[in-house]
C-alpha positions as a printed Julia matrix, in Angstrom:
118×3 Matrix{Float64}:
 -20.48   10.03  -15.33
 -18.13   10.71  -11.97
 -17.34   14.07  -10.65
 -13.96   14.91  -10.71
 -13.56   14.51   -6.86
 -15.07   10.85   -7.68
 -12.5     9.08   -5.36
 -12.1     5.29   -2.83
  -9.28    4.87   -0.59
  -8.03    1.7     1.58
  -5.8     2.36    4.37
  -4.17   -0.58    6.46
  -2.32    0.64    9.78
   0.32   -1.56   11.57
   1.46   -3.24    8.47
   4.62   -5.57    9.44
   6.55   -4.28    6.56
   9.59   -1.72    7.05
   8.16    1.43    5.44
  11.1     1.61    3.19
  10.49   -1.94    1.71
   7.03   -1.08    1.12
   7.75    2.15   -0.49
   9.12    0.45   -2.91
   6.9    -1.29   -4.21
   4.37    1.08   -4.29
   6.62    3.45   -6.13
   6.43    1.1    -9.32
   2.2     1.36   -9.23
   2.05    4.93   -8.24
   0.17    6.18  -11.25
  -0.67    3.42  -13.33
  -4.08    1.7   -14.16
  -5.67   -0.52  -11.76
  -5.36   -3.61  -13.51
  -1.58   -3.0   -14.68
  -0.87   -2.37  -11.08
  -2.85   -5.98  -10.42
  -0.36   -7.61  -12.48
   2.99   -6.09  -11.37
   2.63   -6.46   -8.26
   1.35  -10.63   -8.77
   4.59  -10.97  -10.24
   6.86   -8.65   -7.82
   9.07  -11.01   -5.81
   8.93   -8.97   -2.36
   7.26   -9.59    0.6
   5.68   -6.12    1.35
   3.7    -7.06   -2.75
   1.49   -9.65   -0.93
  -0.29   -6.86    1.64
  -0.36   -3.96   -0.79
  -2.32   -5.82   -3.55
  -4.61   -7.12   -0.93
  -4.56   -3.12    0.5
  -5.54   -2.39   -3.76
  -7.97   -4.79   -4.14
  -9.89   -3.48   -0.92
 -10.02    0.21   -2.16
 -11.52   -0.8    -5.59
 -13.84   -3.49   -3.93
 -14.64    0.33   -1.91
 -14.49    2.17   -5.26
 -17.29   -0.39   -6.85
 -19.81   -0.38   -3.79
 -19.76    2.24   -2.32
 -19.39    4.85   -5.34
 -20.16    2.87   -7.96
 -17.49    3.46  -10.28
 -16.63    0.37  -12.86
 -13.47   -0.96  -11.59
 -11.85   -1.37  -15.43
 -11.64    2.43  -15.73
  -9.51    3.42  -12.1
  -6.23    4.48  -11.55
  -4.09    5.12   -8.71
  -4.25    8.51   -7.6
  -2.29    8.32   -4.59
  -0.58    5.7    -2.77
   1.28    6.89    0.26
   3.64    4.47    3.12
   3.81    6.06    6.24
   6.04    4.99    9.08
   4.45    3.61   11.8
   5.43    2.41   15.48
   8.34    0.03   16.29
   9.08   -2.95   18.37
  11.85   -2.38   20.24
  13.64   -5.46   20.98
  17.43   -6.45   22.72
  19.9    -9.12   21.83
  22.74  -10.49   23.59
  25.98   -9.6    22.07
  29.68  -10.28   22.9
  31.6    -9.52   25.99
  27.79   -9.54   27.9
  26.56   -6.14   25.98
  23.23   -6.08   24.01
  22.14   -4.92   20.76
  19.03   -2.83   19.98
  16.88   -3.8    17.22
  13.91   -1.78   15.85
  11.1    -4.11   14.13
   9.1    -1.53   11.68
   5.9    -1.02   11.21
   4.03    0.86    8.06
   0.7     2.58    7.3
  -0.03    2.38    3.93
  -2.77    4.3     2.28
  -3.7     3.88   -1.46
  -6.54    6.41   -3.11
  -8.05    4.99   -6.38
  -9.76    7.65   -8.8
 -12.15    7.33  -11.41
  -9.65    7.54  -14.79
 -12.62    9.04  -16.78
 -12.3    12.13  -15.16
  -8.54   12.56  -13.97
């Protein structure tokens, strides 16, 4: 049986998502059951989906092998999007003036808990 504090997390840093665009899609599995969260996000049609089920899959691969806790019974304790550093780039606009544009960067961290004992 876990401890209450029975808890994996997966953190990926650098992520080229805009942190808003990721938030939301980890505000729709914020809560929910592991393998629910599998599924909506194999079916969400946005590009940040891709990275943040690979980031869920690594923190219950962590969850299984390093804790041993059964992967059917884990739920998402925390999933957090952070904003990370930007790429500063410059385009030429009209009449010889330039335009700043900001390429975003996330961290994204998700915790996985034992259900059992949340």
């Amino acid at each position: 049986m876990a401890t209450p504090a029975m808890q994996a997390k997966a953190t990926a840093k650098f992520l080229r998502v805009p942190p808003r665009k990721a938030r939301r899609v980890v505000d729709v599995i914020r809560g929910k059951r592991v393998d629910r969260a599998l599924v909506l996000l194999q079916f969400t049609p946005l590009s940040a989906a891709k990275a943040i089920e690979k980031i869920l899959r690594s923190a219950v691969a962590n969850a299984e092998n390093n804790f041993s806790m059964r992967p059917d019974n884990l739920i998402i304790a925390k999933a957090i999007v952070d904003g990370g550093p930007s790429f500063k780039r410059v385009e030429a606009r009209a009449r010889g003036q330039a335009g700043f544009k900001r390429k975003r960067m996330s961290h994204v961290t998700i915790v996985v808990a034992d259900g059992e004992s949340v």
